[in-house]
C-alpha positions in Angstrom: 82.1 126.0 71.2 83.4 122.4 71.2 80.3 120.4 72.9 80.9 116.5 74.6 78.8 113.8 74.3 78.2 112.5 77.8 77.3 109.1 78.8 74.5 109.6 81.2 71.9 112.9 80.9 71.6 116.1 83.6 69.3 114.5 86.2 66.2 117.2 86.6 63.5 117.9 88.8 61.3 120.3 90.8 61.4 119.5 94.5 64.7 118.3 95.6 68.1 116.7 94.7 71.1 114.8 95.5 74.6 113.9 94.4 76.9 111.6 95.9 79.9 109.7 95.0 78.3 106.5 95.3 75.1 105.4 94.2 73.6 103.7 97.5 74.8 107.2 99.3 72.6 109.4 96.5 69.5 106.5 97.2 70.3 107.2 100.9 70.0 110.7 100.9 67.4 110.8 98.5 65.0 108.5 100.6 65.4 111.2 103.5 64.1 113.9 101.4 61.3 111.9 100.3 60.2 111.4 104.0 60.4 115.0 104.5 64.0 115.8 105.7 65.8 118.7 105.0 69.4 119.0 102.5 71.0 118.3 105.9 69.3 115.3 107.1 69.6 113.6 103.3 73.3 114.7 103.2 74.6 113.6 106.7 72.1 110.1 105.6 74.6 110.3 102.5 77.5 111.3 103.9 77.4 108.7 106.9 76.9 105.9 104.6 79.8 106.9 101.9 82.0 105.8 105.0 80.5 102.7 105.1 79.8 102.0 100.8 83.9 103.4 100.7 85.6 102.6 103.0 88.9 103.1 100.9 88.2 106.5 100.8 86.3 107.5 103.0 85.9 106.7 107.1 83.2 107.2 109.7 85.6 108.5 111.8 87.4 110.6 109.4 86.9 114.1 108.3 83.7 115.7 107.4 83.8 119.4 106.4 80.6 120.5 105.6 79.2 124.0 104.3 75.5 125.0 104.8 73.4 127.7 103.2 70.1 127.6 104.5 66.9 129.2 102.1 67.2 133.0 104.0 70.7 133.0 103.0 72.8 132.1 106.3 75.8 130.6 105.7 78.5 128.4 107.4 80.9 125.8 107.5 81.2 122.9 110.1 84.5 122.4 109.9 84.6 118.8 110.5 88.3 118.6 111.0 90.5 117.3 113.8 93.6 118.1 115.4 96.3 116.7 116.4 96.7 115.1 120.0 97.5 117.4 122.7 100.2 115.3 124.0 101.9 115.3 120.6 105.8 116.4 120.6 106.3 118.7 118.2 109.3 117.2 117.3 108.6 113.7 117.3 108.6 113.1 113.3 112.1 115.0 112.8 113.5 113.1 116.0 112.0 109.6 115.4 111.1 109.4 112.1 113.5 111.2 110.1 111.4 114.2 108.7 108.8 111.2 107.7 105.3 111.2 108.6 104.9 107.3 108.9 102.0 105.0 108.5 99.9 103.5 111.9 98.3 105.8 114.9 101.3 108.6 114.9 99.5 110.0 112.2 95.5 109.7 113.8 94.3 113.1 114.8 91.0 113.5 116.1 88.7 112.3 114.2 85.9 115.0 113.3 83.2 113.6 111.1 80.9 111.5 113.8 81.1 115.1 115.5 80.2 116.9 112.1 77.2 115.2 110.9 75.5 115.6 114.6 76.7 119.4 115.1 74.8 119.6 111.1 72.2 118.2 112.5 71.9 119.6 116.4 72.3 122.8 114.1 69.9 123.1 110.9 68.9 119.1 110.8 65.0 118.0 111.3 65.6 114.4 112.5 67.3 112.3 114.9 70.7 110.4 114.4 69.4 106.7 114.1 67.0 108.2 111.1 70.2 109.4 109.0 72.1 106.5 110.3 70.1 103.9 109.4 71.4 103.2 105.8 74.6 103.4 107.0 73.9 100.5 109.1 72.4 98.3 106.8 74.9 98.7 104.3 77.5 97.7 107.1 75.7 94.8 108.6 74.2 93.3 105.1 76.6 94.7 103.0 76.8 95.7 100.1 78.8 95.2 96.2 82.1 95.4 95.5 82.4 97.7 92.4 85.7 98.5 90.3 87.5 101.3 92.1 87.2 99.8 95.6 88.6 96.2 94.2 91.4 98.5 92.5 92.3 100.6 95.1 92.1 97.5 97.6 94.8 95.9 94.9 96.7 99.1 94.8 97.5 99.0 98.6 97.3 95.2 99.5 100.5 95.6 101.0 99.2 97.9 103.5 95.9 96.3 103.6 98.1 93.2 105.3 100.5 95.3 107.0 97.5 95.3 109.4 95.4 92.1 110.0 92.3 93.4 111.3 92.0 95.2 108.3 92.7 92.6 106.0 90.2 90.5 107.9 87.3 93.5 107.2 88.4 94.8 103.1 90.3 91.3 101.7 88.1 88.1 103.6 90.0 85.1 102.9 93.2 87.3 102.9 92.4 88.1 98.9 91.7 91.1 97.1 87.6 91.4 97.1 86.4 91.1 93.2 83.7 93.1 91.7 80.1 92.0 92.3 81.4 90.5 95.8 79.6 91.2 99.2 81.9 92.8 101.9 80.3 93.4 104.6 81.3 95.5 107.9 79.5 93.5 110.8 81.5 95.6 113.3 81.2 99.0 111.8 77.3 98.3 111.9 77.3 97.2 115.4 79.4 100.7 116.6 76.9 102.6 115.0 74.0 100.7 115.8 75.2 101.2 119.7 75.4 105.0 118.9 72.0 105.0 117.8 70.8 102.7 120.9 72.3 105.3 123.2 70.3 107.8 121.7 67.0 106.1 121.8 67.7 105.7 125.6 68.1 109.4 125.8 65.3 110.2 123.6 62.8 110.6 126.3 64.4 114.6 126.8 64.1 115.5 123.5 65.9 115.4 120.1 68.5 117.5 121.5 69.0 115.3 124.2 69.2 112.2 122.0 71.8 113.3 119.8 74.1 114.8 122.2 73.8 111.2 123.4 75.1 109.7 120.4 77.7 112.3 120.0 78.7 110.9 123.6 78.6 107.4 122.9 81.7 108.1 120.5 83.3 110.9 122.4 83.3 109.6 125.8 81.8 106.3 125.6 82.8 102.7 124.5 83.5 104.0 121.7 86.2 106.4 123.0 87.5 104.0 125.0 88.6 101.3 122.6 90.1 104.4 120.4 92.1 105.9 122.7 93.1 102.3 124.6 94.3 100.8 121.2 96.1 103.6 120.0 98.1 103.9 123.3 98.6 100.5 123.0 100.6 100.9 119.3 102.3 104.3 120.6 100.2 106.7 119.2 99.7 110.1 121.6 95.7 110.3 121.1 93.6 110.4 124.4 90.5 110.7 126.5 91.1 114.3 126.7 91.2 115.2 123.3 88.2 113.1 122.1 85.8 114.8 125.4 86.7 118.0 124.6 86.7 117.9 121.0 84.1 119.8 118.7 84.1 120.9 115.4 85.0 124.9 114.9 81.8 126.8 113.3 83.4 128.9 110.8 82.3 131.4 108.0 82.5 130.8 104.4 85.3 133.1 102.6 83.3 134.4 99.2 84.2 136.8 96.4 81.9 138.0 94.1 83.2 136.7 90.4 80.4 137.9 87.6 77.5 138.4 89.1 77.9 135.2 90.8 78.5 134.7 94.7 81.5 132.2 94.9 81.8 130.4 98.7 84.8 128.3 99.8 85.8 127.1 103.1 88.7 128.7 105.5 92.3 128.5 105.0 92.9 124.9 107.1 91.7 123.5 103.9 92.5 124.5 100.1 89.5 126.1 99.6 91.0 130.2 99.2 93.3 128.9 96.7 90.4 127.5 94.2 88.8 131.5 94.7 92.5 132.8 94.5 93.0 130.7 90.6 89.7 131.9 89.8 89.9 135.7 90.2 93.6 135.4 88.3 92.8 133.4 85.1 90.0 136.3 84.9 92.6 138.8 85.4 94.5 137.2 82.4 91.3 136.9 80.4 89.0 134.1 79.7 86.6 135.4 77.5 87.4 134.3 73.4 89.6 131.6 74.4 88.2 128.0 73.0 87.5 125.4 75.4 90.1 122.8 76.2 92.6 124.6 73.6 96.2 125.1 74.4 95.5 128.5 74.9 92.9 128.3 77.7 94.3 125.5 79.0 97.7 127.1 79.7 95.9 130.3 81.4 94.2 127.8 84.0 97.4 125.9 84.5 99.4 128.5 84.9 96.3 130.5 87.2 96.3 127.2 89.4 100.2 127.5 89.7 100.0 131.0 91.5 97.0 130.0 93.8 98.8 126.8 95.0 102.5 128.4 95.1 100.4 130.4 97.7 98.8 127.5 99.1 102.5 126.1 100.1 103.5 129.4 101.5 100.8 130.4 103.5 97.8 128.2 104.4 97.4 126.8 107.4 95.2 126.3 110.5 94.2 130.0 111.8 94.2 129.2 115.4 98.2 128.8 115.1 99.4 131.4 112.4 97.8 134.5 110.3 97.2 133.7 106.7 96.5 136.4 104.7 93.8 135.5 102.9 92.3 139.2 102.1 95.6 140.1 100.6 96.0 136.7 98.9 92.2 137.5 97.2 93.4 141.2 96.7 92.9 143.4 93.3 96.6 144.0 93.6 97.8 140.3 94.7 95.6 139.1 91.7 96.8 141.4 89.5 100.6 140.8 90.2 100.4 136.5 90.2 98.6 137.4 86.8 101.3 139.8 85.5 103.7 137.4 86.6 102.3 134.7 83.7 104.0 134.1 80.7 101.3 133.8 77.7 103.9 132.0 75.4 105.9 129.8 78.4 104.9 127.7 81.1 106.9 128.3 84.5 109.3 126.1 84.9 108.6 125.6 88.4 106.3 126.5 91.5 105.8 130.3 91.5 108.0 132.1 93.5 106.0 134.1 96.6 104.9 137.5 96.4 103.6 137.9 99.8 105.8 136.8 102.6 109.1 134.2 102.5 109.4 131.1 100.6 109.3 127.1 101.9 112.6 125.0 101.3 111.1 122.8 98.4 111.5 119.1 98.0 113.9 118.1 94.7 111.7 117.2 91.8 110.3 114.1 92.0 111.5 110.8 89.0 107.8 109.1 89.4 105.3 108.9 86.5 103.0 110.9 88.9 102.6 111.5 92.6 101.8 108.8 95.1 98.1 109.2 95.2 96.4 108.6 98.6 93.0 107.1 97.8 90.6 109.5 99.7 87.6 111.3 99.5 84.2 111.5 98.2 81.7 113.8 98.1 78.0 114.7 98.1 75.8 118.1 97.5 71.8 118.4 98.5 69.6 121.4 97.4 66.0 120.5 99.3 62.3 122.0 98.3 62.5 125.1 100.7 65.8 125.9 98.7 68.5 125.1 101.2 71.7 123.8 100.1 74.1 121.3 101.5 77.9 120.6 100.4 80.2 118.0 102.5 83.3 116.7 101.5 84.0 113.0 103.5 87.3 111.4 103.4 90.2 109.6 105.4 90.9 105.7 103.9 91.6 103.0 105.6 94.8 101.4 103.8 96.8 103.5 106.3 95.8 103.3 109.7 95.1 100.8 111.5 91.1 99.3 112.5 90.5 99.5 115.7 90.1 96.2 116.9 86.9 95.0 117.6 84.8 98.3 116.3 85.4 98.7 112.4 86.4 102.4 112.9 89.6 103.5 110.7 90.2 106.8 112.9 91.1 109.7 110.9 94.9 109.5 109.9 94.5 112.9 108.0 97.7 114.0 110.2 99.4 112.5 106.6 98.3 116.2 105.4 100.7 118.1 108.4 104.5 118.3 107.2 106.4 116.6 109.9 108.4 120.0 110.2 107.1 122.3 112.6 108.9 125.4 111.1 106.4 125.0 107.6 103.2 126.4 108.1 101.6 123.4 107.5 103.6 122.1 110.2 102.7 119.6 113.0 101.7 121.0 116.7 99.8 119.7 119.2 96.1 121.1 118.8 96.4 121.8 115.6 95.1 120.8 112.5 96.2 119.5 109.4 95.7 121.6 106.2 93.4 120.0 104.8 92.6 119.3 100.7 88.7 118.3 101.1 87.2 121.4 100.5 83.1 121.9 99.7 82.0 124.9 98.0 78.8 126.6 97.0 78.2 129.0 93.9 75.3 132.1 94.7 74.2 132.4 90.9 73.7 135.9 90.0 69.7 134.9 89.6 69.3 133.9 93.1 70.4 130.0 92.1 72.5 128.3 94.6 75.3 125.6 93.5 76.9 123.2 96.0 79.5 121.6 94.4 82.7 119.3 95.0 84.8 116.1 94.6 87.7 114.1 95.6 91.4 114.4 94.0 93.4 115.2 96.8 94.9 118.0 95.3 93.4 118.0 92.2 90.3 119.1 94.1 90.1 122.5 93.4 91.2 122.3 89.8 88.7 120.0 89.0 86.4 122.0 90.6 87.5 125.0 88.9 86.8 123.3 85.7 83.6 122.2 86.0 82.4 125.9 87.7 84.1 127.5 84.3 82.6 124.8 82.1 78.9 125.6 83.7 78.8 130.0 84.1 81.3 130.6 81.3 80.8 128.4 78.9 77.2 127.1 79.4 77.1 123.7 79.5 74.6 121.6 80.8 75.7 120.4 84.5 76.5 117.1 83.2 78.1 118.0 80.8 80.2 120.4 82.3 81.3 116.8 84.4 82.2 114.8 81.8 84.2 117.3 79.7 87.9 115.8 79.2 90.2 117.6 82.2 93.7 118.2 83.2 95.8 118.6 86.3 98.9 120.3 87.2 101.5 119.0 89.8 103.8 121.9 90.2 103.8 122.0 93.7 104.4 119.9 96.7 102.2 117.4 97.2 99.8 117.6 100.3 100.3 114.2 101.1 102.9 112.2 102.8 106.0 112.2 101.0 105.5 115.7 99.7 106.6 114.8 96.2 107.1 117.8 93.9 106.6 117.7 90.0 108.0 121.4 88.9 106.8 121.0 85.0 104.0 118.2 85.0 100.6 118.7 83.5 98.4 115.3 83.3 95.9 115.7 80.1 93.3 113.6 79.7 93.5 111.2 76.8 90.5 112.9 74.9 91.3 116.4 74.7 93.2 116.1 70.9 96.8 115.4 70.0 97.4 118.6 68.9 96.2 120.5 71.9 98.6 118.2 73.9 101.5 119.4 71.7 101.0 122.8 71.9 101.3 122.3 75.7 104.4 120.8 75.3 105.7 123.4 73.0 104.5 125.9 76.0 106.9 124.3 77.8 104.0 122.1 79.5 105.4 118.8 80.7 102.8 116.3 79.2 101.6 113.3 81.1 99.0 111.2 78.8 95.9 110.2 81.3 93.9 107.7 79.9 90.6 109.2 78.0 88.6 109.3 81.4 90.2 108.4 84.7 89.4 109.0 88.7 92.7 110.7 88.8 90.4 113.7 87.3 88.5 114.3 90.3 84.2 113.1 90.6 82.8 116.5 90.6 79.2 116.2 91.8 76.7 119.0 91.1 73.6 120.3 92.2 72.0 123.8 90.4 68.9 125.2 91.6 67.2 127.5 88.7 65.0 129.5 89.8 64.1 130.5 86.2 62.9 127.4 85.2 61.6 126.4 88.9 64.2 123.6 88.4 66.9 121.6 90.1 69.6 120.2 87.9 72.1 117.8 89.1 75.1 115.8 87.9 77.4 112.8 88.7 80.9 112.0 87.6 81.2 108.9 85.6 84.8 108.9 86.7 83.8 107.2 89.5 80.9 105.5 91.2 78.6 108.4 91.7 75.2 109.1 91.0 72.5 111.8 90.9 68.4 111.4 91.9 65.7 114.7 91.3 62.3 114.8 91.8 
């Protein structure tokens, strides 16, 4: 088998580890666990403070699903997702906006994640909200480095960034881009938080309990909630009191399929998770085993694997409480085995698969761009502790966007980008609903009692990243690290999940190290190439963590592609 020299080693040890998408995070998390937290104290710790280290891609009052196994095996996901106002009209983007989801509040939902990483804790956590916030608000009040993505993605949107002045004020100081190495610091961020954490000292007196439901007031019905809803009204957004009081994230359960021996977990249908199950069970259908890594051959039968799963991603997903996806049927012997025999081995379809199950969506026309207008969003961390329970979140919402509210540093989630400003498509805008979301978390169950949180950022890429790596760790055996840094690719025959929808029937983006040749036989396929660079962020940052109990190890990775990092001990 073809092996890859990585740039950094699989990070080992016997007690505990973390991976996060940015360094400071992983430190974060990993200085919990050292003080004797659980996975879910270190990764709220690291998830709370990647909205703070990137805040391009990630906000503290964004989205937060998170998935938790615990060490006797119970499983669930916090769904850490938001919906849309109440007092939205369903008809307000096709009547005002011409079929357009545009940027500013219309597009805020609820945001989830301040919700998430207290119901993680009220739930299976071991310590108090101003414990796992405390990074986070040093990072915001002292700040913290500029590094290259955030300086590139702040230069990538700088018109947006000034279409909004209180957010130029916080991400370019002196109205310029921030360059690498530079402080930026968040002094109002820190001080929101900080009053969420004073609300719950003052409450502490009753009990942890009592403590962190007052934090999760201070947001919810507080201050906090005040200035949200009183700024957004102000810009002609819909969000209110209402929906902010009553809101809490939907405990839901995992959706797994046994795939080898192995235990494969994946969150519900209002995200993308089925369809990364649904591309796994086909390209094993069509065969795996023989085929060389990275060549044409294999390559092809995981494009064209991801093709079925997301075809029926467009025509089916969406949030449960408002429609029946079949996701059973979707997962099916016989649905696998018909999106498999529907494959051509010698030619790439020439366009999103048509549906088995159910009617078609009107598709967008094929889109003239060099690639899709890629929102930056999303990071991601994963936390196996020493008693062997296992933590997998998925943070995201940037702030280029959506406005700041004034006065607190909060970008509220503006993941309603992700609803199709049609009500008729099933990923269609209504009031209470939510978004299909791409952040997705996952978990592998090895077949030797291991466990395997795992995820990343991509927006849509997500799950074939994901996919990758999974394949590049149980089938092929690479090291974890490894199995990150292995040259990937990326198909775009679909509608995109983000606002404008843009569809790319034939494209196939290739990173720049897998060989010349492979790339032509994808073309000859019928593959339309894009060249990626030899490693870019486009690619996903899958992060890793693999507890072995055959070795009484814990193995862990971080993607290079970006600014992640992995700690054991």
């Amino acid at each position: 088998m073809r092996r890859y020299a990585t740039g950094r080693p699989t990070i080992s040890g016997t007690r505990h580890a973390i991976s996060a998408g940015h360094y400071l995070a992983a430190a974060a998390g990993y200085a919990i666990l050292e003080a004797g937290g659980n996975a879910v104290d270190a990764g709220c710790a690291a998830g709370l403070a990647l909205g703070v280290l990137q805040p391009d891609l990630v906000s503290v009052a964004g989205v937060a699903p998170i998935m938790v196994r615990l060490a006797d095996g119970t499983t669930e996901t916090i769904a850490g997702l938001g919906h849309w106002p109440r007092s939205l009209p369903p008809d307000v983007f096709m009547r005002e906006h011409g079929g357009t989801m545009p940027q500013g509040v219309r597009r805020i939902v609820v945001p989830a994640a301040p919700d998430a990483w207290i119901q993680a804790l009220e739930r299976h956590g071991t310590m108090s909200f101003g414990d796992i916030a405390a990074a986070a608000v040093r990072f915001a009040g002292e700040g913290f480095a500029v590094y290259d993505l955030l300086a590139g993605s702040i230069a990538n949107y700088e018109k947006d960034y000034l279409r909004f002045p209180q957010n130029a004020a916080i991400y370019m100081p002196g109205g310029k881009v921030p360059v690498v190495g530079q402080k930026l610091v968040q002094a109002d961020l820190a001080r929101s938080l900080t009053y969420m954490v004073e609300q719950e000292k003052a409450a502490a007196g009753k009990g942890r309990m009592a403590g962190l439901a007052a934090a999760h007031a201070a947001f919810y019905r507080g201050d906090l909630a005040r200035e949200i809803t009183r700024y957004v009204a102000q810009e002609g957004g819909f969000l209110s009191m209402e929906d902010l009081a009553g809101f809490r994230s939907r405990i839901e359960p995992v959706v797994a399929r046994r795939w080898r021996g192995h235990e494969v977990m994946v969150c519900g249908p209002w995200c993308q998770g089925p369809a990364l199950l649904e591309a796994l069970l086909i390209a094993e259908k069509l065969g795996l085993d023989g085929l060389e890594h990275n060549s044409a051959a294999y390559l092809h039968v995981l494009t064209e694997a991801l093709k079925g799963a997301l075809a029926d991603r467009e025509y089916h997903f969406t949030d449960p409480a408002f429609g029946l996806v079949p996701v059973d049927e979707l997962l099916s012997e016989a649905h696998v085995a018909a999106r498999a025999a529907a494959v051509d081995r010698a030619r790439a379809h020439p366009s999103m698969p048509e549906p088995i199950l159910g009617r078609a969506t009107a598709l967008p026309g094929a889109t003239r761009a060099e690639l899709p207008k890629v929102e930056a969003d999303t990071s991601y961390v994963a936390v196996v502790d020493r008693w062997g329970n296992a933590f997998s979140a998925t943070p995201s919402d940037g702030s280029a966007n959506v406005p700041v509210i004034p006065g607190t540093g909060l970008v509220v989630s503006g993941r309603g980008s992700q609803s199709r400003p049609d009500p008729a498509h099933p990923a269609g805008v209504a009031p209470g609903k939510r978004p299909r979301l791409t952040p997705n978390p996952a978990m592998v169950v090895t077949k030797d009692g291991g466990v395997m949180p795992f995820g990343t950022p991509g927006g849509d890429v997500q799950i074939q990243a994901m996919l990758q790596v999974m394949l590049n760790i149980l089938h092929f055996g690479m090291e974890v690290q490894e199995a990150i840094e292995a040259p990937r690719v990326a198909t775009y025959a679909f509608p995109s999940s983000f606002a404008p929808y843009e569809y790319f029937p034939k494209r196939l983006a290739v990173e720049g190290r897998i060989p010349s040749a492979v790339r032509q036989e994808l073309g000859v396929l019928g593959h339309e190439v894009k060249d990626w660079p030899d490693t870019t962020w486009l690619a996903g940052s899958v992060e890793v963590v693999l507890r072995d109990p055959a070795a009484g190890m814990l193995h862990a990775g971080a993607d290079p592609r970006r600014p992640a990092y992995a700690i054991a001990g």
